[in-house]
C-alpha positions as a Markdown table, in Angstrom:
| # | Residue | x | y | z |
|---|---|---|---|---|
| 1 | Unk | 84.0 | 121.2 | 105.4 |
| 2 | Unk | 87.6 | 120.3 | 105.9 |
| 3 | Unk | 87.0 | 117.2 | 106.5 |
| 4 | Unk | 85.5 | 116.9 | 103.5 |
| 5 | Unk | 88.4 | 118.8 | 101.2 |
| 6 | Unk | 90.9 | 116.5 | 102.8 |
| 7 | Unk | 89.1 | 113.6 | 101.6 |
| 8 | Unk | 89.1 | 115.1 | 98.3 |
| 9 | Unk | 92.7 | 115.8 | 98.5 |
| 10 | Unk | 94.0 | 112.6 | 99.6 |
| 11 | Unk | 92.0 | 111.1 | 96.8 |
| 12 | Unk | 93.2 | 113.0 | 94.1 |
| 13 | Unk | 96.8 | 112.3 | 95.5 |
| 14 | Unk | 96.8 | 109.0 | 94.3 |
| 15 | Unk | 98.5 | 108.1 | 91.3 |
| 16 | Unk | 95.8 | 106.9 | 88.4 |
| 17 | Unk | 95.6 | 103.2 | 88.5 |
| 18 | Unk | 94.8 | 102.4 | 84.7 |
| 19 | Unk | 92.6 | 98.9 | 84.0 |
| 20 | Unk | 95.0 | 96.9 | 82.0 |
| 21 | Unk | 94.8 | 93.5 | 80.2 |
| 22 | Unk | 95.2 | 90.9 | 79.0 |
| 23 | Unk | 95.6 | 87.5 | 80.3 |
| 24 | Unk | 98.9 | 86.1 | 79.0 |
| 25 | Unk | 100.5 | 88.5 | 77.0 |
| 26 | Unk | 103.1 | 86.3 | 75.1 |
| 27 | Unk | 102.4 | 83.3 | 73.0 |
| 28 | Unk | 98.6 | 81.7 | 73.2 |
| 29 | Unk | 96.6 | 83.9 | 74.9 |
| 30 | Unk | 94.5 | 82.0 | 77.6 |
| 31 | Unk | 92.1 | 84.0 | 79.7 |
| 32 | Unk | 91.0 | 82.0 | 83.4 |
| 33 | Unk | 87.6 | 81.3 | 82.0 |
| 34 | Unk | 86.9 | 78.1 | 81.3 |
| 35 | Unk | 82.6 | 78.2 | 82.1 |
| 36 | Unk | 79.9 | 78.1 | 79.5 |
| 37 | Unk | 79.3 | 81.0 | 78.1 |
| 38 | Unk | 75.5 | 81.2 | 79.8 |
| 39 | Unk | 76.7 | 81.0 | 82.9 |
| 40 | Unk | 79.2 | 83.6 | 82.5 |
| 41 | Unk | 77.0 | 86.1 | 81.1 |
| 42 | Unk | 74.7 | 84.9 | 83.8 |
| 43 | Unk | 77.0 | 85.8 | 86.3 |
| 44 | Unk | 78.1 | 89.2 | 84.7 |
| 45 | Unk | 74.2 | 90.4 | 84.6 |
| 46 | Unk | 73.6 | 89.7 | 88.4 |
| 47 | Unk | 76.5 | 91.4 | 89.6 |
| 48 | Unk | 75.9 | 94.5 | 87.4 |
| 49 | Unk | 72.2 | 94.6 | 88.8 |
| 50 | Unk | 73.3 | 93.5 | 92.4 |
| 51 | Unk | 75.8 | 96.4 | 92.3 |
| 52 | Unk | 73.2 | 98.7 | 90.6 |
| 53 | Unk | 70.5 | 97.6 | 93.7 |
| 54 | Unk | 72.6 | 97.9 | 96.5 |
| 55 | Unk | 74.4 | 101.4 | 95.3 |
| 56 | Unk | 70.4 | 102.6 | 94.7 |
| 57 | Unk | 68.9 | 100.6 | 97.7 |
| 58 | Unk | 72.1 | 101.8 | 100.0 |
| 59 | Unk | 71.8 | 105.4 | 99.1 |
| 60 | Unk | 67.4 | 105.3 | 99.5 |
| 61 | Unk | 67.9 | 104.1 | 103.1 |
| 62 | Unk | 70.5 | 106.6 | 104.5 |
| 63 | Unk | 68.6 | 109.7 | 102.8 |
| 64 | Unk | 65.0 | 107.8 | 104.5 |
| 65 | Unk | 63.7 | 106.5 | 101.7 |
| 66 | Unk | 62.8 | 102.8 | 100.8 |
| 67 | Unk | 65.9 | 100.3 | 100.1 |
| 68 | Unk | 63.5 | 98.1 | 98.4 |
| 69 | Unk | 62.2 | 101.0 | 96.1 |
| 70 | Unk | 65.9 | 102.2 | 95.6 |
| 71 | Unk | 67.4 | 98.1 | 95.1 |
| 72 | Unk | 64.7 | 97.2 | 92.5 |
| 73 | Unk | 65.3 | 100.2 | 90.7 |
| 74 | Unk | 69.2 | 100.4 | 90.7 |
| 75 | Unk | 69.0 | 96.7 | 89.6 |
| 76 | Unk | 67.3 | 97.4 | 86.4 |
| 77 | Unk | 69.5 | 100.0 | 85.6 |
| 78 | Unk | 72.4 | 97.6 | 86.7 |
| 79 | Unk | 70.7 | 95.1 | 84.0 |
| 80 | Unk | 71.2 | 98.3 | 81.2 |
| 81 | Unk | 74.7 | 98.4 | 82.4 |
| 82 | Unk | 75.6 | 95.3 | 81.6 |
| 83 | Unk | 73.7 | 95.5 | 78.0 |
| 84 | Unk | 75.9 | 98.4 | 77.2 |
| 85 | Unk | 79.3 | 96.5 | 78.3 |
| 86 | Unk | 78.2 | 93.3 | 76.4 |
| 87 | Unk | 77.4 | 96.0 | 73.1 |
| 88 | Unk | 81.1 | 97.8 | 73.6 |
| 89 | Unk | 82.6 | 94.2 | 73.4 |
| 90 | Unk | 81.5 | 93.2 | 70.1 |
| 91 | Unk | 83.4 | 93.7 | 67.2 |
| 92 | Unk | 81.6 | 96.0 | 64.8 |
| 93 | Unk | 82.1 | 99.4 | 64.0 |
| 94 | Unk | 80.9 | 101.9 | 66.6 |
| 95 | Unk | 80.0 | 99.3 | 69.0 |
| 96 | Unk | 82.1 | 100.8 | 71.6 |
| 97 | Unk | 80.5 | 104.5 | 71.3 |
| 98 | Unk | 76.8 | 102.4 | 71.3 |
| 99 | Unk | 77.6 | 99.9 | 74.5 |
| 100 | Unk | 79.0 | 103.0 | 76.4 |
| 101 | Unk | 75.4 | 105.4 | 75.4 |
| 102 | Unk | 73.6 | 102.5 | 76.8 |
| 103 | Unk | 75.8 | 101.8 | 80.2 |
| 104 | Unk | 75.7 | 105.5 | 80.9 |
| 105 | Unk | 71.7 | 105.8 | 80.3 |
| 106 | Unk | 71.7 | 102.6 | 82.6 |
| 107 | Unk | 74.1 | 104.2 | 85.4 |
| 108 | Unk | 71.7 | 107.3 | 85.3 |
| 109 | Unk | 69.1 | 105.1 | 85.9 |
| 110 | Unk | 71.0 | 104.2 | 89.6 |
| 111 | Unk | 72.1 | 107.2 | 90.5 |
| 112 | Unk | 68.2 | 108.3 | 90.0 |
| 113 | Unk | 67.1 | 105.5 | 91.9 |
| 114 | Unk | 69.1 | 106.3 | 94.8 |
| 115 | Unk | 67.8 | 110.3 | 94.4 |
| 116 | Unk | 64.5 | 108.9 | 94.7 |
| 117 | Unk | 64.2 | 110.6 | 91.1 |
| 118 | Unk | 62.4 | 109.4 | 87.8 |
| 119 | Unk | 64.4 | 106.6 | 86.2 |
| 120 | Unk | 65.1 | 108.7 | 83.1 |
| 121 | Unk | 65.3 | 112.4 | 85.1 |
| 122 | Unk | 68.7 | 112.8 | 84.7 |
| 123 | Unk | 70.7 | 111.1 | 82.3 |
| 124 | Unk | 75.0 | 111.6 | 82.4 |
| 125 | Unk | 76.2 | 110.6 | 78.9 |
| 126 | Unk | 79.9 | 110.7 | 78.3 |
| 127 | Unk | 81.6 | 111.7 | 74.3 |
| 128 | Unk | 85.1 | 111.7 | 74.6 |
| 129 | Unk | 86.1 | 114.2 | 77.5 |
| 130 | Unk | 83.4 | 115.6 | 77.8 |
| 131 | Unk | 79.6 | 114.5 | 79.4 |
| 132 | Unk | 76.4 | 115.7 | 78.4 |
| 133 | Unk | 74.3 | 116.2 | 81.3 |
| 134 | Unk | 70.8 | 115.8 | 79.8 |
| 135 | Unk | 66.8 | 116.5 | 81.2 |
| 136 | Unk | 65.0 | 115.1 | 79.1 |
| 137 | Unk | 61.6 | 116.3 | 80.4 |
| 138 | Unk | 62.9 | 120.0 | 80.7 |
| 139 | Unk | 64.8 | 119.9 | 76.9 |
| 140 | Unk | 67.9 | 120.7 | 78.7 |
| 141 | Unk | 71.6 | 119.3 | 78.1 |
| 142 | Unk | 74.4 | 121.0 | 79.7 |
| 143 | Unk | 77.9 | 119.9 | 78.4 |
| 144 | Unk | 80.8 | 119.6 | 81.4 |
| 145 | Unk | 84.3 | 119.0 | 80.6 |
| 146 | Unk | 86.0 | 115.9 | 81.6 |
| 147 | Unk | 89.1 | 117.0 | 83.5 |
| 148 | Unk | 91.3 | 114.2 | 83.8 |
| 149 | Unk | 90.3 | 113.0 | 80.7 |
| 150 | Unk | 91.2 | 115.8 | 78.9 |
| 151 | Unk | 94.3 | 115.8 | 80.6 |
| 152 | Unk | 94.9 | 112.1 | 79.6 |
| 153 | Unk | 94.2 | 113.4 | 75.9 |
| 154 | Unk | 96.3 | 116.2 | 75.9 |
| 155 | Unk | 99.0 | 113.7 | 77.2 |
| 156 | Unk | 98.6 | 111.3 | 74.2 |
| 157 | Unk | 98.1 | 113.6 | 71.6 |
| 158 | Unk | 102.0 | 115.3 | 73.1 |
| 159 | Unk | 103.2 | 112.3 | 73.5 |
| 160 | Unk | 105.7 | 111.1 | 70.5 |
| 161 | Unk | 105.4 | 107.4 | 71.2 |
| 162 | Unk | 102.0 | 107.4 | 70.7 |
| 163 | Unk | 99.7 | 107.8 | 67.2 |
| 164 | Unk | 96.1 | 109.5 | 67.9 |
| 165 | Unk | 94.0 | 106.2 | 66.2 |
| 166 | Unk | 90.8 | 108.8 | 64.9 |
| 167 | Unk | 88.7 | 105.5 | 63.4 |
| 168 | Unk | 88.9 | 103.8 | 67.0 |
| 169 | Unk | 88.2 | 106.7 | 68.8 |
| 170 | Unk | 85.6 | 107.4 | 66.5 |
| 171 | Unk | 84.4 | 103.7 | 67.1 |
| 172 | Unk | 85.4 | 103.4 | 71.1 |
| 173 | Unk | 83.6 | 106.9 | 72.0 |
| 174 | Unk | 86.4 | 107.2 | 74.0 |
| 175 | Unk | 89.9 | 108.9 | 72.6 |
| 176 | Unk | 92.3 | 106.2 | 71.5 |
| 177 | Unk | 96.1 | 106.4 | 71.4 |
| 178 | Unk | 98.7 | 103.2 | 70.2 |
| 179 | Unk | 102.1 | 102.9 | 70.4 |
| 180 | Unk | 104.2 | 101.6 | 67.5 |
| 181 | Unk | 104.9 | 98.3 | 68.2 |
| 182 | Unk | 105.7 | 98.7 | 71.8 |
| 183 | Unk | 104.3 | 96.8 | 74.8 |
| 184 | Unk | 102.9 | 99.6 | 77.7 |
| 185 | Unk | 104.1 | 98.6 | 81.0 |
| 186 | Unk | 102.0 | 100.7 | 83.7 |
| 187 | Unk | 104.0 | 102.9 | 85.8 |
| 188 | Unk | 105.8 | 101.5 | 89.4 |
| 189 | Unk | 104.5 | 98.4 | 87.8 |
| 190 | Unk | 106.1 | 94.9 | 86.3 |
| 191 | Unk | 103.0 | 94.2 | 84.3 |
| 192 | Unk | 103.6 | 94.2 | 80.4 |
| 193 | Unk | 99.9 | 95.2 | 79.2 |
| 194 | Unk | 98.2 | 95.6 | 75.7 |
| 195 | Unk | 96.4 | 98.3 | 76.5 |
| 196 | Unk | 95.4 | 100.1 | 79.8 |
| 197 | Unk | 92.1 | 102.4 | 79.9 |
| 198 | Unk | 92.6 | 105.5 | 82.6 |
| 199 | Unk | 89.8 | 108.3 | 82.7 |
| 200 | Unk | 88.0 | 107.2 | 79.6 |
| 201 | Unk | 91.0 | 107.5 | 77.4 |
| 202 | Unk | 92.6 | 104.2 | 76.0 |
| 203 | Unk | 96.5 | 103.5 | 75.2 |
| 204 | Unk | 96.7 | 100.4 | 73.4 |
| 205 | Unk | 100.0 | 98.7 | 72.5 |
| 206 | Unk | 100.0 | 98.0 | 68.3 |
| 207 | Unk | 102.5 | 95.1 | 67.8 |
| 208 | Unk | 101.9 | 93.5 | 65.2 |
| 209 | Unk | 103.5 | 90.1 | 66.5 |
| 210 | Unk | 100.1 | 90.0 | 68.2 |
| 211 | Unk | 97.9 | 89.5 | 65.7 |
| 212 | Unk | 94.7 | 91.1 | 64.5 |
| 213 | Unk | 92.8 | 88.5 | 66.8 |
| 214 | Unk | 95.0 | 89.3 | 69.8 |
| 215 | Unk | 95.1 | 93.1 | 69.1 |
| 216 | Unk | 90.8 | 93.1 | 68.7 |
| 217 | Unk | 90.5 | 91.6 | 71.4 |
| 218 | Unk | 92.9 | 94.0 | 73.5 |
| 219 | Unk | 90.7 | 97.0 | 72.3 |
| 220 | Unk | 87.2 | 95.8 | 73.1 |
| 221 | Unk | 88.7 | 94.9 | 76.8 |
| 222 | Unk | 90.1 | 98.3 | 77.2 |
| 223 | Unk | 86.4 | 99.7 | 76.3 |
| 224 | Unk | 85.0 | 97.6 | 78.9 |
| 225 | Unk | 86.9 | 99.2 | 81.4 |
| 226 | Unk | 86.4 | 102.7 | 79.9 |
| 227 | Unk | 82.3 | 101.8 | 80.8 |
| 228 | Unk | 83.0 | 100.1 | 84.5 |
| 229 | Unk | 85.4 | 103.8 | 84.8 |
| 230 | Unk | 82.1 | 105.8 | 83.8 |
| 231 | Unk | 79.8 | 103.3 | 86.3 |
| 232 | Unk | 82.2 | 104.0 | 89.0 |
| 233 | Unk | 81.7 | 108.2 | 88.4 |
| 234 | Unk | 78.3 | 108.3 | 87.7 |
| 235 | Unk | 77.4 | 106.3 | 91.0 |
| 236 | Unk | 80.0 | 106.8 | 93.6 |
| 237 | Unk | 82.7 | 109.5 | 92.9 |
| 238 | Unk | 80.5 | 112.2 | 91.2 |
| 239 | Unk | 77.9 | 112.5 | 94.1 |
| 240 | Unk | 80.6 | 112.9 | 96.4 |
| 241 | Unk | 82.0 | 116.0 | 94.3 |
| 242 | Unk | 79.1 | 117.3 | 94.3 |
| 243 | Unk | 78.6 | 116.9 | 98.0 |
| 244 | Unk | 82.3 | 118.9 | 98.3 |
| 245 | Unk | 82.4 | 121.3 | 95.4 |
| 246 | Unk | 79.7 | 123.6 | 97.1 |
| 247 | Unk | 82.5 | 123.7 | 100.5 |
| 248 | Unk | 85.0 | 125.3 | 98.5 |
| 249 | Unk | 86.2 | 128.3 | 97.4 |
| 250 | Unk | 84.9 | 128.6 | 93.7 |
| 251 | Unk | 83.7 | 125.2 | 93.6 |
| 252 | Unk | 79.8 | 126.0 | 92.3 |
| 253 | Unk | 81.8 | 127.7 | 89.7 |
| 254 | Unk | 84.0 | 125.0 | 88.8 |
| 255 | Unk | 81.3 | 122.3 | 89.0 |
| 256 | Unk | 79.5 | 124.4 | 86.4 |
| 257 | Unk | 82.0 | 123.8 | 83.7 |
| 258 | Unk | 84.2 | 120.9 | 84.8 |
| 259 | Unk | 84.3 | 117.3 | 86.2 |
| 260 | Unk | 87.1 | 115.4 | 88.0 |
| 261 | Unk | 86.4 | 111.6 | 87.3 |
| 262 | Unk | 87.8 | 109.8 | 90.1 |
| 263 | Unk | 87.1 | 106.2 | 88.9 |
| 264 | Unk | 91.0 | 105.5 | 88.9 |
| 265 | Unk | 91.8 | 106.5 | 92.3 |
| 266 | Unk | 88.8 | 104.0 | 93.0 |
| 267 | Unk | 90.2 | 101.4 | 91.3 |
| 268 | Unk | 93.7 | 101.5 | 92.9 |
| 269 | Unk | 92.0 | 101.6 | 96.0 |
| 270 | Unk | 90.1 | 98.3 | 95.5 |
| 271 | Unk | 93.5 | 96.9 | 93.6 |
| 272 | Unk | 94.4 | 96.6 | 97.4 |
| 273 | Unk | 91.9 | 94.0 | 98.3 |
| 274 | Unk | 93.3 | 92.3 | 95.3 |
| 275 | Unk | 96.7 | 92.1 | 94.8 |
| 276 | Unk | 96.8 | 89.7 | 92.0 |
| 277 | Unk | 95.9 | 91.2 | 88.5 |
| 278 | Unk | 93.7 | 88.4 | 87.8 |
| 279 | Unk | 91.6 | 87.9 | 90.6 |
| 280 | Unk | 90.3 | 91.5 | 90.3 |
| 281 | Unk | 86.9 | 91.3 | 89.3 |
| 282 | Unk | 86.7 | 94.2 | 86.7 |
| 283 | Unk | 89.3 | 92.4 | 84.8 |
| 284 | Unk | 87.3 | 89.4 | 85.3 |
| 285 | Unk | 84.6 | 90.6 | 84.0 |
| 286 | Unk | 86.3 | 92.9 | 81.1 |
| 287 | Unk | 88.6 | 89.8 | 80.0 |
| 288 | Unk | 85.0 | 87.9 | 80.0 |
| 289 | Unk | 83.0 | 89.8 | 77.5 |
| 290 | Unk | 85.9 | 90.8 | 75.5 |
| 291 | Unk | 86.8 | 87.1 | 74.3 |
């Protein structure tokens, strides 16, 4: 058991590590992507599924189950992933809120496929802060509040350089915040971004110099990463709470009410592997579908 809290501990240590874009900031903005679009979207399909089946497959196999049961599954549900981050980059209204319903129902669908469960038993669906955790078979859905994101949330809404955007939240299904005509530069950091998404909430920058083109595209990258944030909770970080809560004091009681989304601890950690910005294959792949 403490083994396990110190894992916990040292996780939660590290400072959130926001997904940020975009390509150049200043002047044209040219993104490293020069393929057809088939092949990119190609490319972005098979890695959601291969992620998806090996996550699934992975899981199967260490609990004795079947990795090809597990990988066949978690691959379609990867495939459903990817269908809700192509929907949250598009342009209309309440495109993000739609594209991050599907990615969650499709992230269910792996984390069920590696519980050896019913593809639809469980389904995790995110609103703002908070995630509805839904049974579709029993007619049950129990609400948990996001913690960090509510935290993120409470930090927006107190802080005076940044406007609560109520149409994009509305849109994003994710809470929105801009500045006033400032660029965000991410803390302990040199990078100048247009918007960073940490723990489901979004800070964009609103500069006008940018352009509406610029500024659209900015926002429908920052709700790609808000949906690779939920992938990451739904599959990796949340069954490891789970597998911890129950060792600490109070934890059934807190894992009753409450969630701790880890996805930005995760992200910082794989930064590491990448130390430039742009090699970093969720950027890649949020730049990619947002242009």
């Amino acid at each position: 058991m403490r083994r396990r809290a110190t894992f916990i501990v040292a996780l939660l240590a590290l400072l959130p590590a926001p997904a940020s874009g975009q390509c150049s900031m200043f002047g044209e903005v040219q993104c490293p992507l020069d393929a057809p679009r088939w092949v990119g979207e190609f490319a972005t399909l098979s890695a959601n599924a291969l992620v998806g089946g090996l996550t699934a497959g992975l899981a199967r196999t260490l609990r004795g189950g079947s990795f090809g049961d597990g990988f066949v599954r978690g691959a379609l549900g990867g495939a459903v992933v990817y269908g809700g981050k192509r929907l949250a980059a598009e342009r209309f209204e309440g495109a993000g809120l739609a594209g991050r319903e599907v990615a969650a129902v499709g992230s269910s669908m792996v984390r069920n496929a590696a519980d050896g469960a019913p593809l639809l038993e469980r389904l995790v669906l995110p609103f703002g802060p908070v995630r509805l955790y839904v049974r579709p078979a029993a007619r049950s859905v129990r609400p948990k509040l996001d913690a960090l994101a509510l935290g993120w949330t409470l930090y927006g809404v107190l802080e005076s350089e940044l406007t609560f955007d109520l149409g994009s939240s509305l849109s994003a299904g994710a809470p929105v915040f801009a500045t006033d005509g400032k660029v965000i530069r991410t803390s302990g950091d040199t990078l100048h971004a247009g918007g960073l998404a940490v723990s489901g909430v979004i800070l964009l920058a609103d500069v006008p110099a940018f352009g509406d083109v610029f500024l659209a595209r900015a926002l429908a990258h920052e709700r790609v990463h808000v949906l690779q944030g939920d992938h990451i909770f739904t599959m990796w970080t949340d069954p490891l709470w789970e597998w911890v809560l129950p060792e600490l004091p109070g934890g059934r009681v807190v894992d009753s009410i409450a969630d701790v989304d880890l996805s930005s601890a995760v992200f910082r950690l794989m930064a590491v592997l990448f130390p430039d910005h742009d090699d970093r294959p969720w950027e890649l792949e949020a730049a990619f579908l947002a242009r």
